[in-house]
C-alpha positions as YAML, in Angstrom:
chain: A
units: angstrom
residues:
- id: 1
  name: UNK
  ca: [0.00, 0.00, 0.00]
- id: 2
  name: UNK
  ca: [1.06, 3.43, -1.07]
- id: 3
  name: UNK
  ca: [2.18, 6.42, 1.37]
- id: 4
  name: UNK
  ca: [-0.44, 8.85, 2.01]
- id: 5
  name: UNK
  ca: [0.43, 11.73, -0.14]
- id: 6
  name: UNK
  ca: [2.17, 14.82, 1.42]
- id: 7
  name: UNK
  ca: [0.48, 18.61, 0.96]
- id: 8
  name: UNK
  ca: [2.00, 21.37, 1.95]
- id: 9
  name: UNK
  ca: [-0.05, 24.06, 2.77]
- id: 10
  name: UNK
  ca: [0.34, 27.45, 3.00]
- id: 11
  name: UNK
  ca: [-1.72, 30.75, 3.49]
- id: 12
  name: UNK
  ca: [-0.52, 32.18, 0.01]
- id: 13
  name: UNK
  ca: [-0.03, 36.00, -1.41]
- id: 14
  name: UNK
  ca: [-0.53, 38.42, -3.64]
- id: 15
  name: UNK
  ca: [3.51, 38.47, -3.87]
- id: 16
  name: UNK
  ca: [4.93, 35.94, -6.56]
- id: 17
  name: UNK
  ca: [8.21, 35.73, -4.42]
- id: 18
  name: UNK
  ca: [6.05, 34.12, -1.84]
- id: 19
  name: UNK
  ca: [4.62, 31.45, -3.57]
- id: 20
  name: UNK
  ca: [8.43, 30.83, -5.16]
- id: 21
  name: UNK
  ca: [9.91, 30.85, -1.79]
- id: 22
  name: UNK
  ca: [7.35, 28.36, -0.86]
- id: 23
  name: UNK
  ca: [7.78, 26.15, -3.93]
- id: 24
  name: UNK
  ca: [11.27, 25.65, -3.35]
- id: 25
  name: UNK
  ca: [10.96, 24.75, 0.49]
- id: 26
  name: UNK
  ca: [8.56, 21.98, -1.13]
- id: 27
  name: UNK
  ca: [11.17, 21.04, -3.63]
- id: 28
  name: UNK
  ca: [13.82, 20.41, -0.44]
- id: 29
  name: UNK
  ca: [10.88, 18.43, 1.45]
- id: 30
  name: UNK
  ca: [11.11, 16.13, -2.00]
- id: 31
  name: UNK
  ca: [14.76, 15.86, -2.98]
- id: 32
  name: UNK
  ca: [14.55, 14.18, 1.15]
- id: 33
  name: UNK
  ca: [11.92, 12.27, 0.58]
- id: 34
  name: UNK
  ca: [11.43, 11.40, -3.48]
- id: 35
  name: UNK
  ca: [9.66, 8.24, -2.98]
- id: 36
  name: UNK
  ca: [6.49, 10.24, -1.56]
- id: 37
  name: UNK
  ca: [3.97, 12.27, -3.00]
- id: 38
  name: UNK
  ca: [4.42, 15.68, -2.07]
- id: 39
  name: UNK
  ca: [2.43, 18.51, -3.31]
- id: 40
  name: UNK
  ca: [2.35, 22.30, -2.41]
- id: 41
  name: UNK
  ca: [-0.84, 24.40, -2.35]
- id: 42
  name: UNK
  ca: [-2.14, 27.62, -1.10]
- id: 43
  name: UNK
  ca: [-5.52, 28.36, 0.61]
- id: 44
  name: UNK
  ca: [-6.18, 32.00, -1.20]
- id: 45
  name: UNK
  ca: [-4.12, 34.42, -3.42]
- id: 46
  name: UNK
  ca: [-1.68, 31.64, -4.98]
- id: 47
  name: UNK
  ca: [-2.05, 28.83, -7.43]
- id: 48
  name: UNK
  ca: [-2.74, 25.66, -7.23]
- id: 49
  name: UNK
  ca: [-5.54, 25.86, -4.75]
- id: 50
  name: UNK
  ca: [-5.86, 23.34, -1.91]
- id: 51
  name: UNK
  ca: [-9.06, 21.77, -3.58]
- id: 52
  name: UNK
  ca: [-7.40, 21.72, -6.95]
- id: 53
  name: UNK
  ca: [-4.40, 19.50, -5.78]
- id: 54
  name: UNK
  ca: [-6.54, 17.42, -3.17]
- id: 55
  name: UNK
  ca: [-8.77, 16.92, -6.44]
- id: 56
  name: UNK
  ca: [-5.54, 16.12, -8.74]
- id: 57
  name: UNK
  ca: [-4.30, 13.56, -5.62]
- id: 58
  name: UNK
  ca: [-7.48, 11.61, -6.01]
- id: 59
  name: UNK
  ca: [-7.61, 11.25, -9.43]
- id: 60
  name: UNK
  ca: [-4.22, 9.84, -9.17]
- id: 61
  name: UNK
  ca: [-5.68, 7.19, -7.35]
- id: 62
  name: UNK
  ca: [-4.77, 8.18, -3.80]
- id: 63
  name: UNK
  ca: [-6.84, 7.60, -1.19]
- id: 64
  name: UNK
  ca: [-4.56, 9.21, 2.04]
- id: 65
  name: UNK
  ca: [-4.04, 12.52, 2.42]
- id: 66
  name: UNK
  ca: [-2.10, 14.23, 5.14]
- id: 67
  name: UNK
  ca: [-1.78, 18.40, 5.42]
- id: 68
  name: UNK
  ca: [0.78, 19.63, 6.46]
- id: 69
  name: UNK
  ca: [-0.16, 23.60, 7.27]
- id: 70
  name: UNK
  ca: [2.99, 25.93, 6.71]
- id: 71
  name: UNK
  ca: [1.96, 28.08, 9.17]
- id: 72
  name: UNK
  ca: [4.35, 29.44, 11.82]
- id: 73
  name: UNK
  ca: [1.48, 30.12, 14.92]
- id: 74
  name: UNK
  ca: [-1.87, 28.97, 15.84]
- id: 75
  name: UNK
  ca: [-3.46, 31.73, 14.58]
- id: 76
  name: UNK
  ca: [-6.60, 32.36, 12.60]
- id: 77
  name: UNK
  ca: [-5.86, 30.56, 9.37]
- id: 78
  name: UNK
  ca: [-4.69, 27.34, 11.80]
- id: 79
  name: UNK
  ca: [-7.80, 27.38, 13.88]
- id: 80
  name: UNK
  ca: [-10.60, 28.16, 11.34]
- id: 81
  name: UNK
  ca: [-9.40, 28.11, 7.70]
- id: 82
  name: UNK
  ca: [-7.57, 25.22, 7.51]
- id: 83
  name: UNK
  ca: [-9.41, 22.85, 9.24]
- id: 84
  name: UNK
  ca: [-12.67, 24.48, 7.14]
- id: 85
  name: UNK
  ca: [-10.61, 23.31, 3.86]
- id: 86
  name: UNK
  ca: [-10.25, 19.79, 4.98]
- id: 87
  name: UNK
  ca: [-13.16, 19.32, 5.72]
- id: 88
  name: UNK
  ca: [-14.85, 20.69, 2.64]
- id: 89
  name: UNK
  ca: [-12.34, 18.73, 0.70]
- id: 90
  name: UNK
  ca: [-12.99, 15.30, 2.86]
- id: 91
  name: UNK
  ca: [-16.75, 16.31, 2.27]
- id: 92
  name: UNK
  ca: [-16.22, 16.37, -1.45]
- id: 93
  name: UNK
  ca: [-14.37, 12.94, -1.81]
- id: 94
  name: UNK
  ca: [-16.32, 10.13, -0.06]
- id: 95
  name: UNK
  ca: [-13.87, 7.48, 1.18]
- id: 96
  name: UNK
  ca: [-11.09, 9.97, 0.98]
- id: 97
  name: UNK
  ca: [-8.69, 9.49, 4.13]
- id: 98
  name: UNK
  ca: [-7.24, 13.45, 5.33]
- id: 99
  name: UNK
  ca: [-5.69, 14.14, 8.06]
- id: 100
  name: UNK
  ca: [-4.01, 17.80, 9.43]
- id: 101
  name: UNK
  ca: [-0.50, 17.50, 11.30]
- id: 102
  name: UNK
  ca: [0.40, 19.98, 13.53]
- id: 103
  name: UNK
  ca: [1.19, 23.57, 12.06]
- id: 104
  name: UNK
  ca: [4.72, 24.10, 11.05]
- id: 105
  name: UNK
  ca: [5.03, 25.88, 14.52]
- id: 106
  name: UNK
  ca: [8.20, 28.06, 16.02]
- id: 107
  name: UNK
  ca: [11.05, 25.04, 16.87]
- id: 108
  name: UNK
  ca: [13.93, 25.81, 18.54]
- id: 109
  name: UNK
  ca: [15.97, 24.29, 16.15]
- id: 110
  name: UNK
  ca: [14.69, 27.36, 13.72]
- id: 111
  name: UNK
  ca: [17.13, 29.84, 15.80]
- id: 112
  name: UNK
  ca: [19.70, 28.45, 13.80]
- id: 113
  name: UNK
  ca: [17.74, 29.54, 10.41]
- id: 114
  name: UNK
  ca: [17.50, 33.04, 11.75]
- id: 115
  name: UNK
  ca: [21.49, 33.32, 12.61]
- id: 116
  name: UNK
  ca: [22.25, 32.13, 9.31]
- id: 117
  name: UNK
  ca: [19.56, 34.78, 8.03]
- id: 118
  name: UNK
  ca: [21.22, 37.28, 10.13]
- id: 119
  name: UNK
  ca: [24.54, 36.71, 9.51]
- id: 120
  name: UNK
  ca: [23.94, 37.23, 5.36]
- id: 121
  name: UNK
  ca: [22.21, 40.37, 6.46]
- id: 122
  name: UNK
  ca: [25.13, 41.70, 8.41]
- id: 123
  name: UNK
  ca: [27.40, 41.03, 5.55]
- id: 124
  name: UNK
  ca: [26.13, 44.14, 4.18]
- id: 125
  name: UNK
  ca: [26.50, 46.25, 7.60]
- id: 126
  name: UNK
  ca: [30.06, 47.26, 8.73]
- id: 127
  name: UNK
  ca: [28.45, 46.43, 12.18]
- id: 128
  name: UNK
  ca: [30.52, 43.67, 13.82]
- id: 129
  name: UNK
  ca: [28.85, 43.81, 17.43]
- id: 130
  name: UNK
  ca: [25.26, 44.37, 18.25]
- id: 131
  name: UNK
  ca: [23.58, 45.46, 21.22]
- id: 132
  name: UNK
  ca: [20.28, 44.44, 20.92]
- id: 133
  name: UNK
  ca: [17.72, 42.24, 18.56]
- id: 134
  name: UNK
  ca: [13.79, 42.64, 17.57]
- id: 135
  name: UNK
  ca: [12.32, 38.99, 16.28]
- id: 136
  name: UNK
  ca: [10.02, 40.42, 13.90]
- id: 137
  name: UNK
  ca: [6.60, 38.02, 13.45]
- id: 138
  name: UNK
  ca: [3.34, 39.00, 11.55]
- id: 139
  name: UNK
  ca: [1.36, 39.41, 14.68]
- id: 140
  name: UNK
  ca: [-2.22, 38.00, 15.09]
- id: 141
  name: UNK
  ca: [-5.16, 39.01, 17.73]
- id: 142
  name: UNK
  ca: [-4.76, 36.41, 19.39]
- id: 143
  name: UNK
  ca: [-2.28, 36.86, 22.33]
- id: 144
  name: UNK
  ca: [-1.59, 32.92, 22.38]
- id: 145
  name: UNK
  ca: [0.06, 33.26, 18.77]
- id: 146
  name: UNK
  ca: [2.04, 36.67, 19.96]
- id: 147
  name: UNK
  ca: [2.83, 34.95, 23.15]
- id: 148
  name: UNK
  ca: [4.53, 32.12, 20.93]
- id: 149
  name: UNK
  ca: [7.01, 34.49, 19.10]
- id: 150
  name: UNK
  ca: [7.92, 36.33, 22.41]
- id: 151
  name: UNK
  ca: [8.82, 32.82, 23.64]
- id: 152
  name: UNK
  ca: [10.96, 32.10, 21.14]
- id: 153
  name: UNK
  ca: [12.72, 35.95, 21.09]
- id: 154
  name: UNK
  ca: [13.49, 35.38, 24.50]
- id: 155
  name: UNK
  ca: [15.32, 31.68, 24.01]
- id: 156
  name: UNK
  ca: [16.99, 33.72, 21.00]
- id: 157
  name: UNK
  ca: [18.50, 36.82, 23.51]
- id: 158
  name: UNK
  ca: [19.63, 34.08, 25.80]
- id: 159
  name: UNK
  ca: [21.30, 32.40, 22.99]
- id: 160
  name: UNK
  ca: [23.31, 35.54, 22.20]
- id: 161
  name: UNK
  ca: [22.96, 37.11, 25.64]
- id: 162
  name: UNK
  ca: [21.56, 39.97, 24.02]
- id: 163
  name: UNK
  ca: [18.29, 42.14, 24.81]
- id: 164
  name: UNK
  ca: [15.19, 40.90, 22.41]
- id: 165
  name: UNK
  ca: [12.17, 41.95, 21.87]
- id: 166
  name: UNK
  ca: [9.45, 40.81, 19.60]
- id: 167
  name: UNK
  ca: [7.47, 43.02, 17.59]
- id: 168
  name: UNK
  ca: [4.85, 42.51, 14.70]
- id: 169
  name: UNK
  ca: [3.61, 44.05, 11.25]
- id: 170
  name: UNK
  ca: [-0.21, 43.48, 11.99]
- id: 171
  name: UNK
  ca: [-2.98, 43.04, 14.83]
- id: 172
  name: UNK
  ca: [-0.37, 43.51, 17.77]
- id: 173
  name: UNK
  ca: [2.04, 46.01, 19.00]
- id: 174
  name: UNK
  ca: [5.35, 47.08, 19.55]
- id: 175
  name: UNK
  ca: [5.54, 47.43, 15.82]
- id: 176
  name: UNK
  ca: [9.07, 46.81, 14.53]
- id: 177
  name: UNK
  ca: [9.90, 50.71, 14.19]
- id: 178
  name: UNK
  ca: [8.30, 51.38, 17.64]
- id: 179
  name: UNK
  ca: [10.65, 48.09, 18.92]
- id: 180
  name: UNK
  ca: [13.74, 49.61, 17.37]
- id: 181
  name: UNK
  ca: [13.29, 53.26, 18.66]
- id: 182
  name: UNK
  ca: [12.20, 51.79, 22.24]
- id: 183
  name: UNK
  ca: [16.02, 50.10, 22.41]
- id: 184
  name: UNK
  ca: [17.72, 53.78, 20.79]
- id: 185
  name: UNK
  ca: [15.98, 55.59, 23.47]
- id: 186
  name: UNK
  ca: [18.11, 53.15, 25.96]
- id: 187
  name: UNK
  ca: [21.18, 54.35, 24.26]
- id: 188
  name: UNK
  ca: [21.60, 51.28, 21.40]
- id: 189
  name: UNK
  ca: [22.71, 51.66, 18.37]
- id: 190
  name: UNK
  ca: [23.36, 48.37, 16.78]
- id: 191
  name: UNK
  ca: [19.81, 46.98, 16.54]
- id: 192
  name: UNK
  ca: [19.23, 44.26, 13.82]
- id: 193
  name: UNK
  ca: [15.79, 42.97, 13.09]
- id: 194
  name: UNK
  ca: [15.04, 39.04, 12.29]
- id: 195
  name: UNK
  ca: [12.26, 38.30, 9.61]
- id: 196
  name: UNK
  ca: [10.30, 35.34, 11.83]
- id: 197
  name: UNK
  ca: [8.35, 34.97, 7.96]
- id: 198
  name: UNK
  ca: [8.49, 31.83, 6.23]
- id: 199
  name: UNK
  ca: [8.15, 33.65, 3.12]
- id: 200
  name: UNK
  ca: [8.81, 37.14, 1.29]
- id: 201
  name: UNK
  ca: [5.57, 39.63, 0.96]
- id: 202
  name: UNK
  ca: [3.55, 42.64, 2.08]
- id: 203
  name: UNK
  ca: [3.90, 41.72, 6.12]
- id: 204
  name: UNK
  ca: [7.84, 41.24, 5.86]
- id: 205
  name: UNK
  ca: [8.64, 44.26, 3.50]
- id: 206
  name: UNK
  ca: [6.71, 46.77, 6.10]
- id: 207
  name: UNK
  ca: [8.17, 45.53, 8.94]
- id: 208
  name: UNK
  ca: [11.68, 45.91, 7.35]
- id: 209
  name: UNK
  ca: [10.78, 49.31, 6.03]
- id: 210
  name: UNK
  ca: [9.54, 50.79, 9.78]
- id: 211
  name: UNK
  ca: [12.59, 48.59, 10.81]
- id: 212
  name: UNK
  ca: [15.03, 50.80, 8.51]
- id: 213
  name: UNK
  ca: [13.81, 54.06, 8.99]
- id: 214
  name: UNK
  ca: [13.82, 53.70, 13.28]
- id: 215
  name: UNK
  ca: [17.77, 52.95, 12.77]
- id: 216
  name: UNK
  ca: [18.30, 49.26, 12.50]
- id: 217
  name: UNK
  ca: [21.70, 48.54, 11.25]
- id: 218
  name: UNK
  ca: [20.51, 45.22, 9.87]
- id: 219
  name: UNK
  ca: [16.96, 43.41, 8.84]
- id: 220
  name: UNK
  ca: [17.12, 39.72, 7.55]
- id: 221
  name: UNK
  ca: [15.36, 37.77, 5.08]
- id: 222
  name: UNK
  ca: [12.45, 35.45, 5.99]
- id: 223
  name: UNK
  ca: [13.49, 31.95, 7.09]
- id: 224
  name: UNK
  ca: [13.25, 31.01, 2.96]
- id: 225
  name: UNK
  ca: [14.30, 27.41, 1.59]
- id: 226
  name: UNK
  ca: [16.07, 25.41, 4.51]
- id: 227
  name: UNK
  ca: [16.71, 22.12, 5.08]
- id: 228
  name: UNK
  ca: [15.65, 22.39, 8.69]
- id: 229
  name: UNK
  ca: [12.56, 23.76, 7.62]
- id: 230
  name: UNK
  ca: [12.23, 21.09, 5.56]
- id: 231
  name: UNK
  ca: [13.36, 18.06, 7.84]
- id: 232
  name: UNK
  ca: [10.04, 19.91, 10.17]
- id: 233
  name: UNK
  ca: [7.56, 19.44, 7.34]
- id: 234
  name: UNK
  ca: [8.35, 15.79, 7.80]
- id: 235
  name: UNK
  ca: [8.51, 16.02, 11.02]
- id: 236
  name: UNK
  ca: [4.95, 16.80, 11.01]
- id: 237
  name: UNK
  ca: [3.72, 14.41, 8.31]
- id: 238
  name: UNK
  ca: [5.09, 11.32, 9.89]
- id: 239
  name: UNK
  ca: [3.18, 11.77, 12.95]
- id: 240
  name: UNK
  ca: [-0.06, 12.16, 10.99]
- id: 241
  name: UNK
  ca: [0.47, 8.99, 8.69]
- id: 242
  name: UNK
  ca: [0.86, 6.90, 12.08]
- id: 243
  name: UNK
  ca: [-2.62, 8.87, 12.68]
- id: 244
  name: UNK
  ca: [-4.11, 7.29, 9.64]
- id: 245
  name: UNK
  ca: [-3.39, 3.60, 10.21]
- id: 246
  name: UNK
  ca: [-6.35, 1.50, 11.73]
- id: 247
  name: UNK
  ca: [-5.83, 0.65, 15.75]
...
């Protein structure tokens, strides 16, 4: 009996660079694992659609399905709109088998992506020595989901026994200008910003523009393409296979 397929999904955007970004973190999932079906797809704003891959899986013949959601936080789309999509699709296909893994989520092992992000982003900056950080997330109204990148901004200033703050581009404040001018009124000047995006697009670009004009020296580049990134998706899909086999 086959695998259940793999599908990726994420929110999509408006932004082509997005939906690249996110096609090539699916093309690292399958250069790991080439003997599965793996499939990317986007719940609004990018093509293919969730329903239009779920349909192409089934007339492929396959009859498991697990999601993996490339979302970051339990936020909105996590709670409502992707569990809405399964179900419509599960609804649609009679005998069809889908399961959701957990959400992508914030790892701890994803530090490392944002020092290598960091590091190509200071390449640029004659800055050798910083004095403080702002982990830069898209923000949600729900405080769990903020809570969640604050977490993982304070395991990131212990890491480089730096001050961190988190800040976000919608729904939540400090905004990432407001974070950056809150550590120059201290009396620090070497501030660097961390994209906590998985992908390029409107949120990322205005955080890094209030970012730059507050005085950061330095603002990365979402967390892209990584293998660790990838070796997560996995992660996540194994555990909701074993969730598909009969007790």
């Amino acid at each position: 009996m086959a695998a259940p397929a793999l599908v990726a999904l994420a929110h999509g955007s408006r932004d082509p660079r997005s939906a690249a970004t996110i096609t090539a973190l699916v093309d690292e999932v399958k250069a790991i694992r080439p003997d599965l079906a793996i499939e990317r797809a986007f719940l609004d704003l990018s093509k293919p659609s969730f329903h239009t891959v779920v349909d192409r899986l089934v007339r492929k013949g396959h009859e498991e399905i697990v999601v993996v959601p490339l979302l970051l936080t339990r936020a909105f789309h996590a709670r409502v709109d992707v569990p809405a999509a399964v179900q419509e699709a599960a609804e649609r296909h009679p005998g069809l088998k889908v399961t959701t893994s957990a959400i992508l989520g914030l790892e701890t092992q994803f530090l490392e992506i944002l020092d290598v992000r960091m590091r190509e982003a200071l390449k640029a900056s004659r800055v050798r020595e910083l004095d403080a950080l702002v982990l830069a997330g898209a923000g949600s109204s729900d405080p769990v989901a903020n809570q969640a990148v604050a977490r993982l901004a304070r395991l990131w200033g212990v890491r480089h026994k730096l001050p961190v703050t988190a800040a976000f581009a919608s729904a939540a404040p400090p905004t990432t200008g407001e974070a950056v001018r809150a550590f120059r009124l201290e009396g620090r000047r070497h501030i660097a910003v961390a994209s906590l995006f998985l992908a390029p697009g409107l949120l990322p670009d205005r955080a890094k523009e209030l970012a730059i004009e507050a005085g950061a020296v330095a603002v990365s580049e979402p967390l892209g393409a990584h293998p660790e990134l990838a070796r997560a998706v996995l992660a996540r899909y194994a555990v909701g296979a074993v969730e598909l086999v009969p007790v």
